[in-house]
C-alpha atoms as one frame of an Amber mdcrd trajectory, in Angstrom:
protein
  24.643   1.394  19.080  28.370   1.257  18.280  30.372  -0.631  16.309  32.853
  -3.198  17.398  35.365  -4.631  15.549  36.300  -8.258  16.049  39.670  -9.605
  15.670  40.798 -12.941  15.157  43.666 -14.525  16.021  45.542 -18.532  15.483
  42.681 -20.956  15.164  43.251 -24.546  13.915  42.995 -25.687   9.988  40.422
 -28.089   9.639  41.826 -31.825   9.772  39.690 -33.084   7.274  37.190 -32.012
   4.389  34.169 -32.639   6.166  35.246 -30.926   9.376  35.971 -28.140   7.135
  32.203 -28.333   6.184  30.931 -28.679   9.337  32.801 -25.294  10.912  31.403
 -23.357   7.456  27.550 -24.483   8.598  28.345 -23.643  11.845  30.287 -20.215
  11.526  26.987 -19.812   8.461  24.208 -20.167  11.195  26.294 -18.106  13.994
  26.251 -15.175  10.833  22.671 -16.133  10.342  22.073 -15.853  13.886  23.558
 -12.172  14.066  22.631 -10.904  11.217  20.976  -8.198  12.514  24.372  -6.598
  14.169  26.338  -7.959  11.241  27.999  -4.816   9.999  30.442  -6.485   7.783
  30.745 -10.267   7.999  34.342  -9.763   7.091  36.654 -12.236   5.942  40.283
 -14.452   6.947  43.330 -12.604   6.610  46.939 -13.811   5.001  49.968 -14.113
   6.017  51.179 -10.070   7.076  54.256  -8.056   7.957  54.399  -5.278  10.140
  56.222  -2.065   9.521  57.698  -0.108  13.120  57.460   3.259  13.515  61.077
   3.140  12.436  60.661   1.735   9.205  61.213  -1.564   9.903  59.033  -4.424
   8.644  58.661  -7.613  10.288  57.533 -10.889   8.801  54.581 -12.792  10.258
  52.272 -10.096  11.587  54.408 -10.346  15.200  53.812 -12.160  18.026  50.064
 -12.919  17.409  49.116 -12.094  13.664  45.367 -11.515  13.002  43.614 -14.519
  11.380  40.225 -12.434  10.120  37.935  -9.863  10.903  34.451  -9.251  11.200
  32.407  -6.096  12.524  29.063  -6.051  14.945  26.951  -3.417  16.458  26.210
  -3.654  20.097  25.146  -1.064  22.782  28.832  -1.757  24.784  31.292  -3.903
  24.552  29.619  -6.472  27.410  27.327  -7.201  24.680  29.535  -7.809  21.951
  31.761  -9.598  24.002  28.491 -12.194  24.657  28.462 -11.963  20.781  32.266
 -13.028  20.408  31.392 -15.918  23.228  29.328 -17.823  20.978  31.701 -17.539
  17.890  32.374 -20.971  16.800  36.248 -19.677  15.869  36.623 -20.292  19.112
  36.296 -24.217  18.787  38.767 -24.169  16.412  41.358 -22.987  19.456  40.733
 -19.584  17.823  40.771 -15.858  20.195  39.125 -13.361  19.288  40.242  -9.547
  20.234  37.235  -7.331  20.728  37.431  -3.217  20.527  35.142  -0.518  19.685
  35.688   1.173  16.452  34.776   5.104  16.800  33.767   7.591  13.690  36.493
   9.897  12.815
């Protein structure tokens, strides 16, 4: 098993209170669901700036700043790609970026 690191970019605020409740039980059952390759559930990300290899920083985390992270094991990245299919992020207009993560 490896580990696979799971990225996630944009997604939509919730409009209203109880659609904020409703995307908490659902992202709480798709945890519950995986819990068993849940490595580390992770947690949302705030605004970022990135620094170029020449020093420079930019505001915003560039082009497509990460949202959140989370970490799953899975045999190859087909399987933790069907993983990241069933993420409910993803009804929130949400991508997710999906890459192995290797021991140093």
């Amino acid at each position: 098993m490896a580990d696979f690191i799971f990225i996630y970019h944009g997604g939509d605020q919730p409009s209203s209170e109880s659609e904020g409740t409703e995307m908490m039980q659902k992202w709480d059952q798709w945890l519950e669901d995986n819990k068993d390759v849940t490595v580390d559930q992770g947690r949302p990300m705030g605004v970022s700036k990135t620094v170029l290899s020449n020093g420079t920083v930019e505001d915003n985390g560039g082009s497509n700043p990460a949202s959140g992270f989370s970490i799953f094991e899975a045999t190859n990245l087909d399987e933790a790609l069907a993983i990241a299919k069933t993420c409910p992020f993803l009804d929130m207009n949400g991508t997710i970026e999906v890459a192995e993560s290797f021991d140093m």
